[in-house]
C-alpha positions in Angstrom: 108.4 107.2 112.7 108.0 109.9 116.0 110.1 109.0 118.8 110.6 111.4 121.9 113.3 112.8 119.9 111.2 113.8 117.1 110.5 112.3 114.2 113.9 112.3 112.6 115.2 110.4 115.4 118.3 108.4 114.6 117.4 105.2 116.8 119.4 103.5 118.7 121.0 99.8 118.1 123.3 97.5 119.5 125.6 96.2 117.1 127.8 93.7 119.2 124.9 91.1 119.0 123.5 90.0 116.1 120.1 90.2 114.8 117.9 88.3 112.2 117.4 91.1 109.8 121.5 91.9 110.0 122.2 88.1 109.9 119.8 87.5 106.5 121.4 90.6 105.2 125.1 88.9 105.6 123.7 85.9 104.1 122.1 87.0 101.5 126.1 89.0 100.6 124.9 92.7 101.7 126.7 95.3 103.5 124.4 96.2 105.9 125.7 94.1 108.9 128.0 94.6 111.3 130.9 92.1 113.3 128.4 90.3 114.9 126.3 89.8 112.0 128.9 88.1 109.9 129.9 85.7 113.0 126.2 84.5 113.6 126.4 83.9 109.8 129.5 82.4 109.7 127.6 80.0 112.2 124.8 79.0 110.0 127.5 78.3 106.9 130.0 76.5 109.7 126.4 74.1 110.4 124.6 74.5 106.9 127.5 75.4 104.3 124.7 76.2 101.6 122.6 78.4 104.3 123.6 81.6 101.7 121.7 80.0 98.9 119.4 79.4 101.2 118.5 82.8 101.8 118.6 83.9 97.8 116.4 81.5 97.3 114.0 82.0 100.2 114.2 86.1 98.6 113.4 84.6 95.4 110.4 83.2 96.5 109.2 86.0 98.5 109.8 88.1 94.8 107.5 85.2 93.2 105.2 85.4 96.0 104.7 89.2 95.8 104.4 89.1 92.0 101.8 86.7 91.8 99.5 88.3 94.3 100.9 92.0 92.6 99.5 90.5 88.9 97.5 87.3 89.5 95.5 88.4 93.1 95.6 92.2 92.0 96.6 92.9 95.7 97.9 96.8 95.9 99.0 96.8 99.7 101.6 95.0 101.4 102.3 94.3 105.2 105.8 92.8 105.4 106.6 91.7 109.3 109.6 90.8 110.2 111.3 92.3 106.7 114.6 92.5 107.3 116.8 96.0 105.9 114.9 96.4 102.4 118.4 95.8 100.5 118.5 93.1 97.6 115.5 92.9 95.3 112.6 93.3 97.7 108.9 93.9 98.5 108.5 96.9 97.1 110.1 97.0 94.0 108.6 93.4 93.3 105.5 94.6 93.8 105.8 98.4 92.2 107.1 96.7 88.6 104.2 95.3 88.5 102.2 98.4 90.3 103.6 101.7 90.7 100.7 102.3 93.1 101.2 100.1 95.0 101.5 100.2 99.2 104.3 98.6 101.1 105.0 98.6 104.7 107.6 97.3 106.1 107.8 96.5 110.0 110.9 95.1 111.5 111.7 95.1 115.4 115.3 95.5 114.6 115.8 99.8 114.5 118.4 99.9 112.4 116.0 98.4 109.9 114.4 102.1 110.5 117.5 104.0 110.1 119.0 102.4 107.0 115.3 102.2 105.3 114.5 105.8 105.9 117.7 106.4 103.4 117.1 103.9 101.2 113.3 104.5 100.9 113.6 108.6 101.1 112.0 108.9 97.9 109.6 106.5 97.8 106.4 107.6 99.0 104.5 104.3 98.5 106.6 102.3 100.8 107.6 103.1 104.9 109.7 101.2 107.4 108.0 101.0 111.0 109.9 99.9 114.2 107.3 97.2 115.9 107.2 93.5 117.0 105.3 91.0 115.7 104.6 90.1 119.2 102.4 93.2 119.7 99.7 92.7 117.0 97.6 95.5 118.3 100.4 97.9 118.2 100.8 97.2 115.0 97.1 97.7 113.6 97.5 100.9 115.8 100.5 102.4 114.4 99.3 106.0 113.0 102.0 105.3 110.2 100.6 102.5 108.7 97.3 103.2 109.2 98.0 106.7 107.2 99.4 104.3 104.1 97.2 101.2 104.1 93.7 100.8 103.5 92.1 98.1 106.2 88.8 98.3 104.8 90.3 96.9 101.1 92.4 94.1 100.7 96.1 93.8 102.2 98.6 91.2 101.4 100.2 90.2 105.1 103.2 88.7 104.7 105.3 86.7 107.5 108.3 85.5 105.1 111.2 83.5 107.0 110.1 84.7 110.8 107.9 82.4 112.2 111.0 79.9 113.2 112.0 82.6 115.2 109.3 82.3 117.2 108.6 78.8 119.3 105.1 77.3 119.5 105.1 78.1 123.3 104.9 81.7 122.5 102.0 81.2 120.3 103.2 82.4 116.7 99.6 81.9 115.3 97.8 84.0 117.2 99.4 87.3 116.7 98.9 86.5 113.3 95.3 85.6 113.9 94.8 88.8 115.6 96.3 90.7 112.4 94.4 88.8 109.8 91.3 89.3 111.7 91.2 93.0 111.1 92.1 92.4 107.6 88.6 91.8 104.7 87.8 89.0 102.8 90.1 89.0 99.6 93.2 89.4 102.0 96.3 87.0 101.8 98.7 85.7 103.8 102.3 85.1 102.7 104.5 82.3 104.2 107.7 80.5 104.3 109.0 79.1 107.2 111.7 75.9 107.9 110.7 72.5 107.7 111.0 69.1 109.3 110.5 66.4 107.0 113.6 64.2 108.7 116.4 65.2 106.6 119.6 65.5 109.0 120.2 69.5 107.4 116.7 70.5 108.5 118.1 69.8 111.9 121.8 71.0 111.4 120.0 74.5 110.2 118.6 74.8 113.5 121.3 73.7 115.5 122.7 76.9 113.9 120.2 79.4 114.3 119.8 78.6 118.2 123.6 78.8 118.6 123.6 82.2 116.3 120.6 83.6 117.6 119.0 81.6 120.3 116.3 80.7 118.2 115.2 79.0 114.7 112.6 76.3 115.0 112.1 73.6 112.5 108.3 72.5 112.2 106.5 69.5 110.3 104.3 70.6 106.7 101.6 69.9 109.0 102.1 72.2 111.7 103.2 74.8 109.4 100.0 74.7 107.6 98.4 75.6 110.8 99.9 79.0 110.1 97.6 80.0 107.7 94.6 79.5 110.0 92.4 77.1 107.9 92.5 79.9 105.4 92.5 77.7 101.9 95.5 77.6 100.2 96.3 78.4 96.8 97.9 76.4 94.4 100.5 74.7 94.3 100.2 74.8 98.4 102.6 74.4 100.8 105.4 73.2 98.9 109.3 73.4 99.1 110.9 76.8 97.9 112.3 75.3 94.4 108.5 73.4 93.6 106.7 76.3 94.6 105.6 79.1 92.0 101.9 80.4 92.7 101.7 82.4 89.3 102.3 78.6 87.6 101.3 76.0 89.7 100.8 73.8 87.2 104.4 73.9 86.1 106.8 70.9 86.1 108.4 70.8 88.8 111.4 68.3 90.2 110.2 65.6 92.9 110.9 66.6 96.4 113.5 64.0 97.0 115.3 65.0 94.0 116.1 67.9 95.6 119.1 69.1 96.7 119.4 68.6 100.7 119.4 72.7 101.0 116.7 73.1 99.1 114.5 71.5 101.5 114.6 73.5 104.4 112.0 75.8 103.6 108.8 75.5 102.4 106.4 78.5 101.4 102.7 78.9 101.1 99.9 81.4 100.4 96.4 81.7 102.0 93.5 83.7 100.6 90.9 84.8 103.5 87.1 84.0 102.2 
């Protein structure tokens, strides 16, 4: 990405406060975070002891997510906001077992997002990490970087996986995501999870931990997270939680929701086709 240093830019980062991407990474048992990182974790675990498989399995889905529209919606290009460092198993190579070909951008606010993923991606040609906030929609569309990579007038897969509760409705979330969608054609998707609020006392405890952690991390009902997807329809199975939801088999037998572990329903995930 050019900076005013050049392209090659190293960019800069504060690592005495912790950040989401840094925070998931520490969760999910990576490397890639610093002092700060491991303390706002720490917090989660201290509020939501099973927070850690909370982020595997919210990764899990996002793999199950991005294979089914890879193989079952034949989508080729991939706009993941709010990514995180591209460590673990990830966009990309879900996507590029299933399609070599395919396109994956990855845009995270967080610049040392840029600087790690310009190592780890240095050979890849197919997939690029871009510094830009979800905030700034139009930015984003604009960027000459992912413009260069994805195709706007074909298909894109956007996906907004485990950011929106970092976000509060007063901002208005939805309409950034409006603004993206709306430059994106018919046959375009858009990739969800987000936490819940269905009443159970961990919902609540997980975001007791991420505003103490991070000052942010909204819980929301089913219904108001369906308003995510813009009346787009959703694909089967729906909005369902993490562990029921697997869009490649929706018919699959699944456990009831309140047979469900108490951390396995703080996050629900979802996928919208635009008609």
């Amino acid at each position: 990405m050019a900076t005013p240093d050049g392209p090659e830019a190293t960019p800069e980062f504060d690592t005495t406060q912790p950040t989401i991407a840094r925070v998931y990474d520490a969760l999910l048992g990576g490397k890639d975070n610093f002092a700060a990182d491991r303390e706002g974790a720490a917090t989660y675990l201290k509020y939501v002891p099973d927070a850690g498989r909370c982020a595997i399995d919210n990764r899990a889905a996002l793999v199950r997510g991005v294979q089914y529209l890879a193989r079952e919606a034949g989508i080729d290009q991939f706009l993941d906001i709010g990514s995180g460092l591209p460590t673990q198993k990830n966009t990309h190579q879900a996507a590029q077992e299933i399609n070599p070909d395919a396109k994956v951008v990855y845009v995270d606010i967080d610049p040392i997002v840029l600087a790690h993923g310009r190592a780890l991606l240095a050979t890849n040609k197919s997939t690029i990490v871009v510094t830009a906030d979800l905030r700034k929609p139009q930015e984003i569309l604009a960027n000459e970087e992912i413009r260069a990579l994805l195709d706007f007038s074909r298909p894109v897969a956007l996906m907004i996986v485990g950011i929106h509760m970092h976000f509060h409705d007063d901002e208005l979330p939805d309409e950034w995501v409006r603004t993206l969608m709306d430059a994106m054609v018919p046959g375009s998707y858009l990739f969800i999870t987000d936490f819940v609020d269905t009443g159970d006392p961990l919902q609540k405890s997980m975001e007791q931990a991420g505003l103490e952690s991070l000052g942010n991390g909204w819980i929301r009902t089913p219904e108001r997270i369906e308003q995510h997807f813009l009346g787009m329809p959703l694909v089967p199975p729906g909005l369902d939680f993490l562990e029921r939801w697997n869009p490649a088999d929706p018919d699959a037998d699944v456990p009831d929701a309140d047979e469900l572990l108490p951390y396995q329903r703080i996050l629900m995930a979802g996928i919208a086709k635009k008609v």
